[in-house]
C-alpha positions, 0 to 999 in steps of 0.5 A, a space after each residue: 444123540 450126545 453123552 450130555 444128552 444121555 446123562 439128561 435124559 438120566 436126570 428127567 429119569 430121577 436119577 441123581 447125577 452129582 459127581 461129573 467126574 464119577 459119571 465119566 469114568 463110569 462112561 468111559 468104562 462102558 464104551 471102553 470095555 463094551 460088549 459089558 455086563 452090568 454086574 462089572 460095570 457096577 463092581 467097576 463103578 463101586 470100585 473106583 468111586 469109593 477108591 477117589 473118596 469125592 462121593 462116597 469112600 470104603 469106610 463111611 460110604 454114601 449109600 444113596 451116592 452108590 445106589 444112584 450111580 447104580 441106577 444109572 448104570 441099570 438105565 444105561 443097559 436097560 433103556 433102550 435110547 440109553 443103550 443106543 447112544 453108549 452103543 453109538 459111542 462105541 461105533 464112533 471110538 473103536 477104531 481110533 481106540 484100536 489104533 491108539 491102543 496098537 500105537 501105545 503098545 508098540 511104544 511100550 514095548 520098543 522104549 528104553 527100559 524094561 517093557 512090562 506085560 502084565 499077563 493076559 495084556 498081550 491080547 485085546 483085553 477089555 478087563 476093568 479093575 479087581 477082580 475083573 483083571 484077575 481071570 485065568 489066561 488060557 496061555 496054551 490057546 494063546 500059544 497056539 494063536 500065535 503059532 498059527 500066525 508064525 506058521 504064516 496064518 497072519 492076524 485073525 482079528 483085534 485079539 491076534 493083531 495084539 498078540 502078534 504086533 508084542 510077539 514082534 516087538 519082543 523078539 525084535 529087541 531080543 535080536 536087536 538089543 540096541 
């Protein structure tokens, strides 16, 4: 089954889809950031619609706006087809994501100017918005992931490959500034 088919099967629900565009990033976010909880696919959805102020807005928001779009989220997570189409979602994308999210790293960091590595952003981070981005790093874990991998352990899944695709591409421009 297809997303259009998933977002029909919201509305025979009674679940008033009225923005499209609100309904995609929605789903993008939850394939994109999978395995979710649904209180951060909500605080995420929340977040970014009232920031685009389409449906509902910070100041004078639409209640019934929001309280369908958090239905809609509740039937993602807790109808089982529902759940089967997003899970089948993530299965078709995570590895063209994997590689295109590699690809844009390395390009970030091997461009002209001044590679800009938000902390925590040089592992496989799924965060979504405030205060989602805002957890702690265990910088001394990461340390030793990737003094593991120097000591020639090589990556140990999709977090070290990140961590040591930057750490190559940071101390190759370091010894190489041209």
């Amino acid at each position: 089954e297809t997303v259009s088919t998933l977002v029909g099967r919201a509305e025979d629900a009674g679940i008033s889809l009225t923005d499209g565009p609100a309904v995609n990033l929605v789903l993008q976010a939850v394939v994109g950031a999978w395995p979710l909880e649904r209180d951060r696919a909500v605080d995420y959805a929340m977040k970014a619609v009232r920031e685009a102020s389409v449906s509902t807005a910070w100041v004078d928001g639409d209640e019934h706006f929001e309280a369908e779009l958090t239905r809609f989220i509740d039937f993602l997570f807790s109808n089982p087809r529902a759940r089967g189409i997003v899970e089948g979602c993530v299965e078709r994308v995570s590895a063209p994501g994997f590689s295109n999210a590699l690809a844009a790293t390395a390009l970030q960091l091997t461009l002209p100017g001044v590679p800009d590595v938000y902390q925590g952003q040089e592992l496989w981070e799924p965060s979504l918005v405030d205060p989602d981005n805002r957890r702690a790093v265990d910088h001394a874990r990461n340390q030793e992931r990737l003094e593991r991998m120097i000591d020639g352990a090589g990556p140990d899944g999709i977090g070290d490959e990140k961590l040591w695709l930057t750490h190559r591409a940071l101390t190759l421009r370091r010894e190489r500034p041209e």
